[in-house]
C-alpha positions as CSV (number, residue, x, y, z in Angstrom):
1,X,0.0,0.0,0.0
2,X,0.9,3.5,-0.7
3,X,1.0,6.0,2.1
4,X,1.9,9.3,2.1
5,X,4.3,8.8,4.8
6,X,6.1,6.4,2.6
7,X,6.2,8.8,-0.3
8,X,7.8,11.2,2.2
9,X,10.6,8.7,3.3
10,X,11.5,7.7,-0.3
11,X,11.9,11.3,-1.5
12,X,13.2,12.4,1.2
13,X,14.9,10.3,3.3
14,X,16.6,8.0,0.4
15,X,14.3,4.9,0.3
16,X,11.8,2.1,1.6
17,X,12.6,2.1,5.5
18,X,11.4,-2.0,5.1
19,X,7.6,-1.0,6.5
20,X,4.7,-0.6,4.4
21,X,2.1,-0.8,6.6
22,X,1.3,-4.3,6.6
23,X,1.3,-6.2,10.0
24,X,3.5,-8.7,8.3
25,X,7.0,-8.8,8.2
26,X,9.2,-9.7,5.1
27,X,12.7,-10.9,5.0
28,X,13.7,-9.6,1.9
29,X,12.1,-6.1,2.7
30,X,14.0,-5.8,6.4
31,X,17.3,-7.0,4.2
32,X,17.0,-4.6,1.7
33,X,16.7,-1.7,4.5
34,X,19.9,-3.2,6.5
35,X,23.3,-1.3,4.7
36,X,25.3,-4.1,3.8
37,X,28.8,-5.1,6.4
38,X,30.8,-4.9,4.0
39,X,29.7,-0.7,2.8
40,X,32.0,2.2,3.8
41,X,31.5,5.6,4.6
42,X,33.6,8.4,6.4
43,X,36.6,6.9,8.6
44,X,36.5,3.4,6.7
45,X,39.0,1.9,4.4
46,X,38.2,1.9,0.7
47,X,39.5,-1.2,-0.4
48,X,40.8,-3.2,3.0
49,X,42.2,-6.1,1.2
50,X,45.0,-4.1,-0.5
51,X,48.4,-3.1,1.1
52,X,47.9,0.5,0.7
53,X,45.4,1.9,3.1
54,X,42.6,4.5,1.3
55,X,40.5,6.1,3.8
56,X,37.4,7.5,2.8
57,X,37.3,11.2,4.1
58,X,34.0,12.8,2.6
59,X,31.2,10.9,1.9
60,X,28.4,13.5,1.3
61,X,25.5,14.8,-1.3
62,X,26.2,18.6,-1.8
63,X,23.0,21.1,-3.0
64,X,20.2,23.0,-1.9
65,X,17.4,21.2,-3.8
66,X,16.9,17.6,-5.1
67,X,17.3,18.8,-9.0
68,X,21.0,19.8,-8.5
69,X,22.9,18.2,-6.0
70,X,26.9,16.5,-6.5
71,X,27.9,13.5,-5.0
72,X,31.6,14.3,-3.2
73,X,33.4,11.2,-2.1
74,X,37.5,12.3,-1.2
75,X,39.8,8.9,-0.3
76,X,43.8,9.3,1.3
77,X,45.8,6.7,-0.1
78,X,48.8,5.9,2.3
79,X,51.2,3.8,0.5
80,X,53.6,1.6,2.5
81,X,54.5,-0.4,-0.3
82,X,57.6,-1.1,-2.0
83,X,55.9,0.4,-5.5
84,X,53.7,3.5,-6.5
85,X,50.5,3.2,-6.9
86,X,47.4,4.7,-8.2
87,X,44.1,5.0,-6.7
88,X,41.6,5.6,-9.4
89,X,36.9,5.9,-8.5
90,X,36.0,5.5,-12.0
91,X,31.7,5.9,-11.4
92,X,28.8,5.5,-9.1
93,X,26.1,3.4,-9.2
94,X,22.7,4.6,-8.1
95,X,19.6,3.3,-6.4
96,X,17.6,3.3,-9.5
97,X,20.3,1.2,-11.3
98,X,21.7,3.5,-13.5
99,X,25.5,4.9,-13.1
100,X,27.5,8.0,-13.9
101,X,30.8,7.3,-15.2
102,X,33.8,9.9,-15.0
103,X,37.7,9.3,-14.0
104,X,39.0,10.6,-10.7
105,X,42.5,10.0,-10.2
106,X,44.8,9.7,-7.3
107,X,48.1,10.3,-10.0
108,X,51.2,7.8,-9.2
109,X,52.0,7.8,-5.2
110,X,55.4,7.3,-4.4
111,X,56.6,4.4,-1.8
112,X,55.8,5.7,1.5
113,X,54.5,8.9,0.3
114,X,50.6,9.8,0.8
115,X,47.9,11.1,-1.5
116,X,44.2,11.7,-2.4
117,X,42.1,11.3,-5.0
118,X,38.5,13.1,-4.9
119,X,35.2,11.9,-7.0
120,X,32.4,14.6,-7.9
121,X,29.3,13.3,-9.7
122,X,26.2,15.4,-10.7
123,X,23.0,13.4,-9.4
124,X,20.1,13.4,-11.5
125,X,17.0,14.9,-9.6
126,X,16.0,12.5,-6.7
127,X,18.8,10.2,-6.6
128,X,21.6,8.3,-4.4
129,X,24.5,7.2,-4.9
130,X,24.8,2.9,-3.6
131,X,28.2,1.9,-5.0
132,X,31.9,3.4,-6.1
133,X,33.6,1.5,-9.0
134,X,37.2,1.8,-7.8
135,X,40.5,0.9,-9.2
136,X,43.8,0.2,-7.7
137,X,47.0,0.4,-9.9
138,X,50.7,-1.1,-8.8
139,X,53.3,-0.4,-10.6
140,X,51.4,0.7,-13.8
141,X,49.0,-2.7,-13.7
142,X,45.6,-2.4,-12.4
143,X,45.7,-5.3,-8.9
144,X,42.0,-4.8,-8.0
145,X,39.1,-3.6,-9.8
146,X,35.5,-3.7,-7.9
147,X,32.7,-2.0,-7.3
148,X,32.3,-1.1,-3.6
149,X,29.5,-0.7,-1.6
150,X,28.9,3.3,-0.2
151,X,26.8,3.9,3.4
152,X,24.0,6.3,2.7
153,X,25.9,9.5,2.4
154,X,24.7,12.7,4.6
155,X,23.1,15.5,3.1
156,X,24.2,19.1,3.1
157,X,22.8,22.3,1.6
């Protein structure tokens, strides 16, 4: 059933909360509400199976109305490896299934040196942004390419 209350949380607040009303519960409904383990926000490592260490350091939806707001997501890459390496988000993917693509790049980080590599993407009216393509280059080859899961990023006008 549609409420108005429900309209309100899906507009607003990013989504189905796993209610609709019903007096019965769902499974699938209270597991699509719960933000995967594995998703990272502020404070979290981008890529924790990887000797360099990229720390997600803003995680937020910029704008003062629903028709123009920009996704910001800004990693530090500390690189205690023997190598340089390259930190690259290459697109989001959004709630409604769709992505924006465009190249953010950390450039080479030297052995023990640190870096950062920051993401901007325009959101189309009314969505959120659910997963970060990212890619990690060693020594000019790319080691790990995946999509990672994002926490529900904080608004700010």
């Amino acid at each position: 059933m549609l409420t108005f209350g429900g309209l309100i949380g899906d507009q607003l607040l990013g989504g189905d909360d796993g209610t609709d009303g019903s007096s019965g519960g769902d499974d699938a409904a209270t597991e699509s509400a719960t933000p995967a383990a594995d998703a990272v926000g502020v404070g979290d490592e981008l890529l924790p199976e990887t000797q360099p260490i990229e720390t997600v350091k803003t995680s937020e939806i910029r704008g003062e109305s629903p028709g123009s707001r920009t996704y910001i997501l800004r990693v530090v890459v500390e690189n205690p490896t023997d190598e340089d390496i390259e930190l690259r988000l290459t697109g989001v993917s959004l709630r409604d299934e769709s992505s924006l693509d465009s190249v953010s790049t950390s450039g080479a980080i030297a052995a023990g040196e640190t870096g950062e590599v920051t993401g901007a993407w325009d959101l189309p009216t009314d969505s959120m942004p659910v997963a970060v393509d990212a890619v990690l280059r060693r020594g000019g080859e790319d080691v790990v390419a995946r999509s990672v899961t994002l926490k529900r990023p904080p608004i700010r006008g």
